[in-house]
Residue frames as qw, qx, qy, qz and C-alpha x, y, z in Angstrom:
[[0.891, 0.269, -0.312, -0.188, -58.03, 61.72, -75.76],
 [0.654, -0.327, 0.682, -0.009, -56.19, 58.37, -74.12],
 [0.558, 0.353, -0.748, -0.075, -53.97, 56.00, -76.27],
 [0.827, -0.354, 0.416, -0.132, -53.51, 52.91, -74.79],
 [0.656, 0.432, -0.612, -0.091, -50.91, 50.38, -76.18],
 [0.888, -0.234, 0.337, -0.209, -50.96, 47.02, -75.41],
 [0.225, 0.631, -0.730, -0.132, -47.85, 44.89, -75.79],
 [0.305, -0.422, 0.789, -0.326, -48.45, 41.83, -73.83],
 [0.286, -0.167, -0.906, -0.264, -49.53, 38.08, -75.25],
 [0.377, -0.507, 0.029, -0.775, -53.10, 38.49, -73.70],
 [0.880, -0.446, -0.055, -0.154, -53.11, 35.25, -71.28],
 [0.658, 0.401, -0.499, 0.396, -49.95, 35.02, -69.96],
 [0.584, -0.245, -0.671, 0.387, -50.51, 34.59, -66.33],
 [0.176, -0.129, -0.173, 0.960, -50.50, 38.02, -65.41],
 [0.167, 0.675, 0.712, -0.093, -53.62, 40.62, -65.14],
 [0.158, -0.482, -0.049, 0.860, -52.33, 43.37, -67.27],
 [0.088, -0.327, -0.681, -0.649, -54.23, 43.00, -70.63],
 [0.224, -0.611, -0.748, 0.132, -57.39, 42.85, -67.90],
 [0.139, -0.724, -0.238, 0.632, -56.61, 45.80, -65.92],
 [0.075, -0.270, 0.324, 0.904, -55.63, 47.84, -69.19],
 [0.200, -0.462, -0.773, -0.385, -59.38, 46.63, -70.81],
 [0.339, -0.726, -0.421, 0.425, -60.63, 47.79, -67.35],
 [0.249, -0.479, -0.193, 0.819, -59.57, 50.88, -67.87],
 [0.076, 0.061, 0.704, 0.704, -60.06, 51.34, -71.23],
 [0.318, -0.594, -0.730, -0.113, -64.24, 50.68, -69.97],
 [0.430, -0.604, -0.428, 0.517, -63.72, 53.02, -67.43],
 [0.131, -0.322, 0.260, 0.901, -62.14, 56.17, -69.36],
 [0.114, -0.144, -0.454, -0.872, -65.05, 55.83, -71.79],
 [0.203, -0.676, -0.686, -0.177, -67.96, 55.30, -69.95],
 [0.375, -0.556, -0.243, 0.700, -66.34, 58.62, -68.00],
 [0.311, 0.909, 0.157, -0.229, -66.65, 60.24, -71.63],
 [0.243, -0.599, 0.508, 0.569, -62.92, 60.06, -72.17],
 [0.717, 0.577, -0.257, -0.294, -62.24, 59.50, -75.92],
 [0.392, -0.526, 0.746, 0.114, -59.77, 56.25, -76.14],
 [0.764, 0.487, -0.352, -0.234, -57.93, 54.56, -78.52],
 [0.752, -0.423, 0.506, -0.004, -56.01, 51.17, -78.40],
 [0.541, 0.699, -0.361, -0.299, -53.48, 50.11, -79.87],
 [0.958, -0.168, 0.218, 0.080, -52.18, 46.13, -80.16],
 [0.242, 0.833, -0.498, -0.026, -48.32, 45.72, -80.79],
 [0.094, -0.316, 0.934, -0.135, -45.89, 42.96, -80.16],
 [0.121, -0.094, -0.988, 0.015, -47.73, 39.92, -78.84],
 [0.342, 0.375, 0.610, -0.609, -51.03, 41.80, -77.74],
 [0.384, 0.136, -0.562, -0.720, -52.04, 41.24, -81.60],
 [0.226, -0.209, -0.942, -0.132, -53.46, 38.00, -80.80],
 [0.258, 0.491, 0.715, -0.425, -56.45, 39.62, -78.68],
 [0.487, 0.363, -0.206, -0.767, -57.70, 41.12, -82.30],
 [0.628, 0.099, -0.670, -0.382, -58.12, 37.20, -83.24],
 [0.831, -0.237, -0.003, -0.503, -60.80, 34.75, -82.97],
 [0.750, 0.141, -0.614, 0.202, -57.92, 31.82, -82.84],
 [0.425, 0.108, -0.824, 0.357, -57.40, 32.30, -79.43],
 [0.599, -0.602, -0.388, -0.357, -59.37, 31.29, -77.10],
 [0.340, -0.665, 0.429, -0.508, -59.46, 32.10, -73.14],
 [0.442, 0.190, -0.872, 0.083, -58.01, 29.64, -71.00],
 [0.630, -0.504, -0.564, -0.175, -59.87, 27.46, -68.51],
 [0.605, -0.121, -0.335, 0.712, -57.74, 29.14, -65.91],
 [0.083, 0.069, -0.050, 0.993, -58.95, 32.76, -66.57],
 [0.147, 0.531, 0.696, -0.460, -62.03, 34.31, -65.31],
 [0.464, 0.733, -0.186, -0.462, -62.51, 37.32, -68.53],
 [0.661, 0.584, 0.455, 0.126, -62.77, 36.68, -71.93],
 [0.039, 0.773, 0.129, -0.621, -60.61, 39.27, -72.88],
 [0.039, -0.090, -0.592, -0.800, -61.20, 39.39, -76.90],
 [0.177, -0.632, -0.738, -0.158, -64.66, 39.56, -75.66],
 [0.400, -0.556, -0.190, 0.703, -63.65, 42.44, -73.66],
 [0.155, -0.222, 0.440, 0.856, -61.79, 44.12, -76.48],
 [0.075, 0.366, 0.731, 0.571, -64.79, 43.35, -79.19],
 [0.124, -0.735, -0.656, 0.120, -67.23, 45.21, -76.66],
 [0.253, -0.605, 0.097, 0.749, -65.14, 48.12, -76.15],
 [0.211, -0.044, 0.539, 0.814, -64.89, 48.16, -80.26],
 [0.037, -0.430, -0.816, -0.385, -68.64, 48.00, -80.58],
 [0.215, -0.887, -0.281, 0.297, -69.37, 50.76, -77.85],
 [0.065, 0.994, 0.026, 0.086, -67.11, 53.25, -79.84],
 [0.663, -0.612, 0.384, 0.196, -64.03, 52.63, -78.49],
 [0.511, 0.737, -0.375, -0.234, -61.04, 53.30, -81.43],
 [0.728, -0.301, 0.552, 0.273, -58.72, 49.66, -81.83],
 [0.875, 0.457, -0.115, -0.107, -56.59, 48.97, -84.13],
 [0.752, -0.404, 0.400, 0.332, -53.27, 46.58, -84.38],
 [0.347, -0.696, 0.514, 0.362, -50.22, 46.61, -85.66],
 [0.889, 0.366, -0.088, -0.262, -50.18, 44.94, -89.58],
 [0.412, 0.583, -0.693, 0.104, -46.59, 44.37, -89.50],
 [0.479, -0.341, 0.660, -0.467, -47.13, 42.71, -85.99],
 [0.830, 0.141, 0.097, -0.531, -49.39, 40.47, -87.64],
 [0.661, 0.565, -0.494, 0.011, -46.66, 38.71, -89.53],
 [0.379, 0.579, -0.542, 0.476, -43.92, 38.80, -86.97],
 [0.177, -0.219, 0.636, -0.719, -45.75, 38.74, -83.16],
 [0.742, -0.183, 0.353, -0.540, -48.15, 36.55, -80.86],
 [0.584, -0.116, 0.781, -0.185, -49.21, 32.77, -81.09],
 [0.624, 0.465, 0.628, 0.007, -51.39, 32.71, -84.43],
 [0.151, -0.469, 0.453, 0.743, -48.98, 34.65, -86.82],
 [0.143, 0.183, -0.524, -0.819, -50.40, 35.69, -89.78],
 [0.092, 0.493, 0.862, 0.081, -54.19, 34.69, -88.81],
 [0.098, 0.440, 0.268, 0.851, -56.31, 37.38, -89.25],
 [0.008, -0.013, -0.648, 0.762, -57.60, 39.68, -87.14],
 [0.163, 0.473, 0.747, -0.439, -61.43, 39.91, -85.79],
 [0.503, 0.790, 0.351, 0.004, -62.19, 42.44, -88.56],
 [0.699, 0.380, 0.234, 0.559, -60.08, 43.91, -91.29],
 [0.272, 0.762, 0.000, 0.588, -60.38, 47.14, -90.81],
 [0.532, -0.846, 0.016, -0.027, -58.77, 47.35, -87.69],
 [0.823, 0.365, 0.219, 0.375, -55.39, 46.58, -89.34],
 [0.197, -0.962, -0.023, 0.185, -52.74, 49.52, -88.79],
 [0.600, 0.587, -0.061, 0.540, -49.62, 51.55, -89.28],
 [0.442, -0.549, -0.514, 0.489, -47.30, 52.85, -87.33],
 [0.068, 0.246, 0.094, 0.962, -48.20, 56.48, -88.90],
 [0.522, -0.619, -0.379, -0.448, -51.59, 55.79, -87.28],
 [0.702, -0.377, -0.356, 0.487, -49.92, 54.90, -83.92],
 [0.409, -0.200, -0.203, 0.867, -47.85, 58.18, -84.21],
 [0.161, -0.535, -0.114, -0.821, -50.65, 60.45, -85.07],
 [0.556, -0.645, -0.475, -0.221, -52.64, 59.15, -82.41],
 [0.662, -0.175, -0.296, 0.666, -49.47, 60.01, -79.93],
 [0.252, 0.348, 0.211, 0.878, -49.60, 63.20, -81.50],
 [0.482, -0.532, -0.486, -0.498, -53.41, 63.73, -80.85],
 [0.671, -0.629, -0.392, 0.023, -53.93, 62.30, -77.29],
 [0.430, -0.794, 0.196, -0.381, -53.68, 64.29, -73.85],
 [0.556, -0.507, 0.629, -0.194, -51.99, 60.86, -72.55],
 [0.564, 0.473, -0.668, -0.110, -50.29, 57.78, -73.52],
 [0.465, -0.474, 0.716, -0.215, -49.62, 54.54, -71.41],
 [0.699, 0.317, -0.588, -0.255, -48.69, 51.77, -72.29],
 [0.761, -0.354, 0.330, -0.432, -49.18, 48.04, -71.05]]
């Protein structure tokens, strides 16, 4: 099993949300088991408020929602929700993806590997 955690606002100029989605696609169509976890400012790719700028070539809550819908374990940060990204305290893409960080540290626990973006 792969954790992922994602820290980073997800458009912010840079292509690490992308490449860390990218992998994320990669590790499970390979069979790996992976989970993701949104913290800090990468809450905002669990909500529908923001949208991709005209500047970027991926969607990447469209990314993220495919990955959730092929299997692919997500869930964010609740306290984050409050405290981190552009659209504090909107909600996220679907309730039950909503976390703790006792879920964060089992998954640590659990997985073979960890990395974080």
């Amino acid at each position: 099993m792969t954790t992922i955690i994602l820290n980073h606002q997800p458009y912010d100029g840079s292509d690490v949300t992308w490449n860390a989605l990218r992998l994320a696609k990669t590790l499970h169509k390979s069979g790996e088991s992976v989970n993701i976890f949104l913290m800090n400012d990468a809450v905002d790719l669990a909500r529908d408020s923001i949208q991709k700028p005209e500047s970027y070539d991926h969607d990447l809550v469209d990314m993220l929602k495919k990955l959730y819908t092929d299997g692919v374990a997500l869930q964010a940060c609740g306290t984050c929700n409050a405290r981190c990204g552009l659209f504090k305290n909107q909600p996220y893409f679907d309730e039950g993806v909503t976390s703790t960080m006792q879920i964060l540290a089992d998954w640590v626990i659990q997985s073979d590997k960890v990395l974080t973006f």
